[in-house]
C-alpha positions in Angstrom: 22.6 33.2 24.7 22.9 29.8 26.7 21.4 26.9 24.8 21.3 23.6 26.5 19.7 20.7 24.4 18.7 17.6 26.7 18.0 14.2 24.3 17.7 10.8 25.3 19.5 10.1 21.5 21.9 11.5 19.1 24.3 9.9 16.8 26.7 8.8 16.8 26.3 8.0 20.4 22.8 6.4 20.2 20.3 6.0 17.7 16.7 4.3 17.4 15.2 7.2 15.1 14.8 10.7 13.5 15.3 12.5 16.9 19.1 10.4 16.7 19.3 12.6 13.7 18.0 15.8 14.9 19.7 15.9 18.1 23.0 15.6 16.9 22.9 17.9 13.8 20.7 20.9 15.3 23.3 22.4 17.9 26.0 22.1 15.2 23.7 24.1 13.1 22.9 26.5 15.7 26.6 27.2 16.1 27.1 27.3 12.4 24.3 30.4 11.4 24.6 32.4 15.3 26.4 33.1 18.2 24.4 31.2 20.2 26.3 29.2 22.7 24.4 25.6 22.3 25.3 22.4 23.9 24.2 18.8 23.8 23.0 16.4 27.2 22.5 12.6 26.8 23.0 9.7 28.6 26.0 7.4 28.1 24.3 4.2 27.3 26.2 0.6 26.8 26.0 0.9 23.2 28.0 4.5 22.9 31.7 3.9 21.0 34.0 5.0 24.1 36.6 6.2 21.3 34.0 9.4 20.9 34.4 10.5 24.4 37.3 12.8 24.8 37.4 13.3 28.4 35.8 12.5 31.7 35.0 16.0 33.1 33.5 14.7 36.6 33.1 11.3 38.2 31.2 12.9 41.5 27.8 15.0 39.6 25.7 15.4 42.8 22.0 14.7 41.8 19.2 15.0 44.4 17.5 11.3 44.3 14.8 9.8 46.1 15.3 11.8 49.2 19.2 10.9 49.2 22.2 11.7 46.9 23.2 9.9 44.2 26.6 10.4 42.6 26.8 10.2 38.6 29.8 10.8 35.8 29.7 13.2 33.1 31.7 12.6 29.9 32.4 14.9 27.5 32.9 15.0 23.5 32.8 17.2 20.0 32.2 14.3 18.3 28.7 16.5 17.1 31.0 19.4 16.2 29.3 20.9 19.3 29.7 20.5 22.8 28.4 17.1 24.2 28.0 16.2 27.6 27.0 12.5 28.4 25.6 11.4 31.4 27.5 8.2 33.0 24.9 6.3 35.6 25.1 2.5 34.6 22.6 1.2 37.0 20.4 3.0 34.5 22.3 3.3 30.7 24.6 0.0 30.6 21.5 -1.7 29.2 21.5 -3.2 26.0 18.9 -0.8 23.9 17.7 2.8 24.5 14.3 1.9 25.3 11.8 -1.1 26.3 12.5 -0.7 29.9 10.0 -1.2 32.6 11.6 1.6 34.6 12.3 3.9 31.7 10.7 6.6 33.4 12.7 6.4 36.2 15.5 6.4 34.2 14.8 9.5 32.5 13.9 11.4 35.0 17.1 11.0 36.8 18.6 11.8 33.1 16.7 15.0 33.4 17.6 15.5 36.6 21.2 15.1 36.8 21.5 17.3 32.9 20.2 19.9 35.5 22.3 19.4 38.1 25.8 19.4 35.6 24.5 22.5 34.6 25.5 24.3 37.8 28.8 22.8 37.5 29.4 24.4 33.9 28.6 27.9 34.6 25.7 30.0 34.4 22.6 29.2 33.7 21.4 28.4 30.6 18.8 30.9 28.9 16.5 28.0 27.2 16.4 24.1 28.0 15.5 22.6 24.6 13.5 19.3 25.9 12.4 16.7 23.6 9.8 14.3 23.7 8.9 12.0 26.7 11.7 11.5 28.1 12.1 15.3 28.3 8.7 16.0 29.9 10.7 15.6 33.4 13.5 18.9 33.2 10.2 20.6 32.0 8.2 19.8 35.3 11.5 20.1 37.3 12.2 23.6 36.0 8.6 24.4 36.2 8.8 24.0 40.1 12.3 25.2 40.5 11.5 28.9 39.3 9.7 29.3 42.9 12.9 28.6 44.9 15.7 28.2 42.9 17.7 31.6 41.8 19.9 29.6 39.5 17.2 28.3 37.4 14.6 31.8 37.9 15.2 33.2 34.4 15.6 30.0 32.5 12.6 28.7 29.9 11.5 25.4 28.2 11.1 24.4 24.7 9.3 20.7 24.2 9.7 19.8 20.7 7.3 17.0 19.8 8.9 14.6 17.3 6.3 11.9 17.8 2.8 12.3 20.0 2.3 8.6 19.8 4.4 8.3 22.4 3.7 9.7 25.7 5.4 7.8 27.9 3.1 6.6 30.4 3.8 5.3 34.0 1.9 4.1 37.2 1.7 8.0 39.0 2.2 6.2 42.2 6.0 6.4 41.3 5.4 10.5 41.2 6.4 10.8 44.8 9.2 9.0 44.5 10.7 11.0 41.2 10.5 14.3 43.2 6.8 15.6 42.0 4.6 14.6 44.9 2.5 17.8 45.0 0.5 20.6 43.3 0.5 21.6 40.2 3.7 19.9 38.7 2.0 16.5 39.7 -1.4 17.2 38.8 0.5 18.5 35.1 1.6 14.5 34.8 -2.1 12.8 35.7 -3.9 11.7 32.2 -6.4 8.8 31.9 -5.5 7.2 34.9 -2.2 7.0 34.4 1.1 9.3 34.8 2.6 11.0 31.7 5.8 12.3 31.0 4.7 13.9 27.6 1.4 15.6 29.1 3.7 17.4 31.9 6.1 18.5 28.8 3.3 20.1 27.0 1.6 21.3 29.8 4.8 22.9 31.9 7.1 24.1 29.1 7.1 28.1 28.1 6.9 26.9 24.3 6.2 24.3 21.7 7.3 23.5 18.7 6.8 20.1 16.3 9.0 19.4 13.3 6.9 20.6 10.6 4.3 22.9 9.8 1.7 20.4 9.1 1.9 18.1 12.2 1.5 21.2 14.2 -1.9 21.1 12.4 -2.6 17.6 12.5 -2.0 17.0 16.6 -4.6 19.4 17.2 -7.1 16.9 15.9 -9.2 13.9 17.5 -7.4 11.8 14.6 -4.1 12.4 15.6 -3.6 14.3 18.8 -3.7 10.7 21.1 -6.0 11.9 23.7 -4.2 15.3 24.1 -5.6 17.2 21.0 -7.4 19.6 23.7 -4.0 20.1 25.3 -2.8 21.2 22.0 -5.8 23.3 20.9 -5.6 25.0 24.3 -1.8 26.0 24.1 -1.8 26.7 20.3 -0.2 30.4 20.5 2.8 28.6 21.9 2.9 25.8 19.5 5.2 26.2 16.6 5.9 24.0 13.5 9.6 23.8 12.6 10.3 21.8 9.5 13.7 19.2 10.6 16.6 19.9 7.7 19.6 17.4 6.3 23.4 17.7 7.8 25.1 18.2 4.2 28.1 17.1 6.0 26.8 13.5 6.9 24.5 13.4 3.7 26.2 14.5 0.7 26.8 12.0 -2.2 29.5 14.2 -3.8 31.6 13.3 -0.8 29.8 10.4 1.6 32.4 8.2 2.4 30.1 4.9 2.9 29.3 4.5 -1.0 30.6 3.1 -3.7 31.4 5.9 -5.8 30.7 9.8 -5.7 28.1 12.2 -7.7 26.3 15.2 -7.5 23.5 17.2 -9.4 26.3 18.1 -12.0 27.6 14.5 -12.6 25.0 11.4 -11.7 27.3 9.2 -13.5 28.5 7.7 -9.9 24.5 7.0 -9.2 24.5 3.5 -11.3 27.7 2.2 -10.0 25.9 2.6 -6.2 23.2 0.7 -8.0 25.5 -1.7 -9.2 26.9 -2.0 -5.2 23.6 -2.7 -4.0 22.5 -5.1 -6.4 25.4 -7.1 -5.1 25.1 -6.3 -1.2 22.1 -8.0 -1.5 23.1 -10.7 -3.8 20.4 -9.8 -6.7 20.8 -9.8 -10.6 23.1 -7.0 -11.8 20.1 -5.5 -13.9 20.9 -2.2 -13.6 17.8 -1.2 -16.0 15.3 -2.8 -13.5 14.5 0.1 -11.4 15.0 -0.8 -7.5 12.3 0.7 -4.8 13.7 0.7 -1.3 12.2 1.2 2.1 14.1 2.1 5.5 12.0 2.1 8.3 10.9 0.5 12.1 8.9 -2.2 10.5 5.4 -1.0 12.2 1.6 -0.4 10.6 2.8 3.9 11.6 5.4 3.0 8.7 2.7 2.2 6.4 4.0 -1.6 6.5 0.4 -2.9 6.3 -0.4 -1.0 2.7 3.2 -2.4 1.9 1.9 -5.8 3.2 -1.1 -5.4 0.9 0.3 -4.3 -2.0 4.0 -6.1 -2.2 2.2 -8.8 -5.1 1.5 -6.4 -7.5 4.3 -4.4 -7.0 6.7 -7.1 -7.8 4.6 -7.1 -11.0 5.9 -4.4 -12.3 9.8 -6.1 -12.5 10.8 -3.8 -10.5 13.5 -4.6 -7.2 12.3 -4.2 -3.7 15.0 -3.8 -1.0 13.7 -3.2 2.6 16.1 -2.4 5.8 14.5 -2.2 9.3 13.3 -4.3 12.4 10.0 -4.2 14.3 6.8 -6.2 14.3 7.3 -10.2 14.0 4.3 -9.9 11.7 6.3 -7.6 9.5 9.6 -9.4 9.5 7.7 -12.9 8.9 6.0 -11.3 6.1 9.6 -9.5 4.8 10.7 -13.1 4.9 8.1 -15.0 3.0 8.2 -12.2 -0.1 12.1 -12.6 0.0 11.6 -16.7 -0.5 8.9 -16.3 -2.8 11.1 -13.9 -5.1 14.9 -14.1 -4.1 15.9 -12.8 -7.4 13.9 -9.9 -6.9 13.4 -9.0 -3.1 16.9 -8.1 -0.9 16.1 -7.7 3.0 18.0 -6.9 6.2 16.1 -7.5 9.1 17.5 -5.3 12.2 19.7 -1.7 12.3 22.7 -2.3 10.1 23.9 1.0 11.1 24.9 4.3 9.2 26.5 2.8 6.2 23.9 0.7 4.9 21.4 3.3 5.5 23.8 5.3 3.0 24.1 2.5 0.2 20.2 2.2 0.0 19.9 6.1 -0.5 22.1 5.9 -3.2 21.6 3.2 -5.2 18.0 3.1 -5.3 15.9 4.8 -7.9 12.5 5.1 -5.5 12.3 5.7 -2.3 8.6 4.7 -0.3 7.3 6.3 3.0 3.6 5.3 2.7 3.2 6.6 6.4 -0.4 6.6 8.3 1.5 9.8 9.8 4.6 11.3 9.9 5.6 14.1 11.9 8.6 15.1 9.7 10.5 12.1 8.5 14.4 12.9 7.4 14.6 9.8 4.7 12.5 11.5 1.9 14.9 14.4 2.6 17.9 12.0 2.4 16.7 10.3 -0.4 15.9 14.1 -2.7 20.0 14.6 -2.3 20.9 11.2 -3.7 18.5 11.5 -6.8 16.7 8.7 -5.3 13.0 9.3 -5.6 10.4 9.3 -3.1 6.8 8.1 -3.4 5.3 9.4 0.0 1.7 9.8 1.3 0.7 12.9 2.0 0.9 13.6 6.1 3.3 15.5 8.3 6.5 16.6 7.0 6.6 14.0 4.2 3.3 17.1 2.7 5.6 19.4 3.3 8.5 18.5 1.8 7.7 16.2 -1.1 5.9 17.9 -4.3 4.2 16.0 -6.6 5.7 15.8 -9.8 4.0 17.8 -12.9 5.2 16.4 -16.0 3.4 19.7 -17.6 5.6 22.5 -15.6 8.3 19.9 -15.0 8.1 20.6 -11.4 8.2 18.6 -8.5 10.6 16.3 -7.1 8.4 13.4 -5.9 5.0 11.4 -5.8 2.2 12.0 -2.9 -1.0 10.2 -2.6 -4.0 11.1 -0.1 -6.3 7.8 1.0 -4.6 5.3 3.3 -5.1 2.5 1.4 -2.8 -0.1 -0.9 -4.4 1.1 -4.3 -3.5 4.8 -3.8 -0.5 3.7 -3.3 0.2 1.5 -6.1 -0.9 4.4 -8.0 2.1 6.6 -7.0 4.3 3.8 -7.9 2.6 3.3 -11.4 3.3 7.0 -12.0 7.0 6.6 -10.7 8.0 3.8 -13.2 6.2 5.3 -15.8 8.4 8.3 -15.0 11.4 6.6 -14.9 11.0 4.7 -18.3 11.8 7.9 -20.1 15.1 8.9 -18.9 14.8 12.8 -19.9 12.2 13.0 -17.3 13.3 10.6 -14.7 16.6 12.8 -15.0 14.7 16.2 -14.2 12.8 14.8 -11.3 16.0 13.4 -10.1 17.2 17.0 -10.6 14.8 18.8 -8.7 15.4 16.7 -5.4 19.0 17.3 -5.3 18.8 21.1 -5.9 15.9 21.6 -3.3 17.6 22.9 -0.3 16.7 21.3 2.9 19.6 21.9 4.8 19.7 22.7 8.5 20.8 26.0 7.9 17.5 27.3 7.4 15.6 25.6 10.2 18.8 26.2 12.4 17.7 30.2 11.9 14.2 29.4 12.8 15.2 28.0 15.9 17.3 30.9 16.7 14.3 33.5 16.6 12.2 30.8 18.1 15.0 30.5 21.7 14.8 34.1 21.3 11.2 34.8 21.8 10.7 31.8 24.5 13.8 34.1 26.6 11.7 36.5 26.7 8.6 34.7 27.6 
């Protein structure tokens, strides 16, 4: 079986978020557990490390354009242990982000058109196109109207994973014409509230959905979290599948991570206080290592839960306790980042922006708590990332974060976390209460550490999933 994954991110070529993550691990997982044959399409942006490409396989991809023929390259790496094909078009990619672009739709539809075109050039057609998100929505339309007329393309189905609803990617459908859907049902798949969207035409057009986790599946299906396309959702919810995302063991593993200042496992968490130590002095704080530090990473946005962070920061820093906090996103947010940080240097360490992989690392495994008080989160990868460094997370209970985290019962000695229900900054303060009263007795702070880094969230599992899942959407 062909697999052919189309992303508009995956690292190490390009990340903004989870799907950065996702996109890079899952075909390397799929590989790993199957015999599925499953490859990886991005664009080559300005930011992508040239020393990952190992070849240029084409400089003259032929994509059908705006009634004329535009010529793109296609680079090609195993820099994802699987096989990577980037998409070389500067007059789109050599920008300097992924996203933010008045004409990102344009963009990624000729992203989506020209993965479609290479694919002709590789060999036979694949047996699923794995689309995701937005910028995906465009090979689902495209296929969708090529089954009529195109041989190549007759047998081949769509899978739309949703990693976030909120966005949609919205256009003015006056530019449908021009982007090769000027007609029928494909366009009229695009129209919502006036506008064009790339994410409607995804969910409408594909063979099969899927989310990344069981209970966002649920929760887009409602008025409170389905952004105007709940109905959509409801309508197509026999094709509509909630896969829970896993952790690459090989990238995240603090027995052998190579970004941190010394090693440890489930078996030996000696290592875990000299990667406190590190932190400590990364951000030039006191070297209390009995203080317990509480760490955020995260796009500094109210979706984050940054306003009940916002709300609650005072009487947090109350407790003694550290706060560390890596991201970039609302000014609101960094101003108010800023102003705790001079208010409490000794206590507060902040790095506003994307430091990259390695700091990411260093907060996973030197802090003791981990927060992700999310107003929703469709899976979230950092609680996950936080479980296998012994690094505790205090989430609310939405999404994937439900799903993964369970709340800690000092009776059975079970759980591996701390969830609260109401969106507000008291239930959240509550969660943190019960973490540091947790962590002032050691024995038990020790066997919730335990927990997370036993609990198996590896990509194996949801790799196998996805397997049965391309499967049954051949068949469809």
């Amino acid at each position: 079986m062909r697999v052919t994954i189309l992303t508009s991110e995956a690292v190490p070529f390009a990340k903004t978020g989870g799907l950065g993550d996702v996109a890079s691990a899952l075909p390397k997982a799929i590989r790993a557990v199957s015999d599925v044959d499953a490859s990886l399409v991005l664009p080559l942006y300005e930011q992508t490390n040239r020393a990952l490409l190992r070849e240029q396989l084409f400089d003259n991809l032929e994509v059908e354009w705006a009634g004329d023929i535009r010529r793109a390259a296609v680079w090609y790496s195993e820099a994802t242990a699987a096989p990577t094909f980037l998409i070389d078009a500067p007059e789109y990619f050599a920008r300097a982000s992924v996203y933010g672009f008045r004409d990102d739709h344009e963009r990624f539809a000729f992203f989506c058109r020209a993965a479609l075109a290479l694919q002709r050039r590789l060999g036979p057609p694949p047996d699923v196109v794995h689309v995701n998100d937005w910028p995906g929505g465009f090979a689902a339309a495209e296929l969708r109207a090529r089954r009529s007329f195109d041989d190549y393309y007759a047998h081949t189905r769509t899978l739309f994973s949703i990693h976030n609803l909120a966005y949609q990617g919205a256009f003015d459908p006056a530019s449908l014409a021009r982007l090769g859907f000027a007609y029928g049902e494909v366009h009229d798949a695009f129209l919502f509230e006036g506008a064009a969207s790339a994410l409607k035409a995804g969910l409408m057009l594909s063979d099969a959905l899927s989310t990344v986790s069981r209970r966002y599946s649920y929760e887009i299906q409602t008025p409170q979290q389905g952004y105007g396309l709940d109905w959509l959702l409801r309508m197509r919810r026999d094709r509509l599948i909630g896969v829970t995302n896993g952790v690459d063991y090989d990238v995240w593993n603090p027995a052998t991570d190579p970004h941190i200042a010394a090693h440890f496992s489930a078996d030996d968490l000696a290592g875990k206080l000299e990667c406190k130590r590190d932190l400590l002095r990364r951000f030039s704080l006191p070297e209390d290592l009995d203080r317990p530090i509480i760490a955020i990473i995260s796009r500094l946005v109210a979706q984050k839960g940054y306003d009940l962070i916002q709300q609650a920061a005072g009487r947090m820093l109350e407790t003694g306790a550290f706060f560390i906090a890596l991201g970039a996103g609302a000014r609101e947010y960094e101003d108010f980042l800023q102003v705790l940080r001079d208010h409490a240097p000794h206590r507060v360490g902040i790095y506003k922006g994307y430091a990259g992989e390695p700091l990411a690392h260093q907060i996973e495994a030197g802090a003791d708590i981990f927060l992700m008080p999310s107003l929703y989160e469709p899976c979230g990868l950092n609680q996950m990332y936080s479980m296998r460094y012994g690094t505790v997370p205090v989430v609310r209970a939405t999404g994937g974060l439900d799903d993964t985290v369970e709340n800690f019962d000092r009776a059975r000695g079970t759980g591996n976390g701390f969830k609260f229900q109401a969106y507000t900054a008291d239930a959240l303060l509550g969660s943190i209460y019960e973490a540091l009263y947790c962590y002032a007795e050691p024995e038990v702070w020790r066997a919730i550490q335990l927990n997370g880094m036993r609990a198996d969230n590896s990509w194996q599992a949801a790799a196998r999933k996805y397997v049965e899942l391309y499967r049954a959407v051949a068949q469809m």
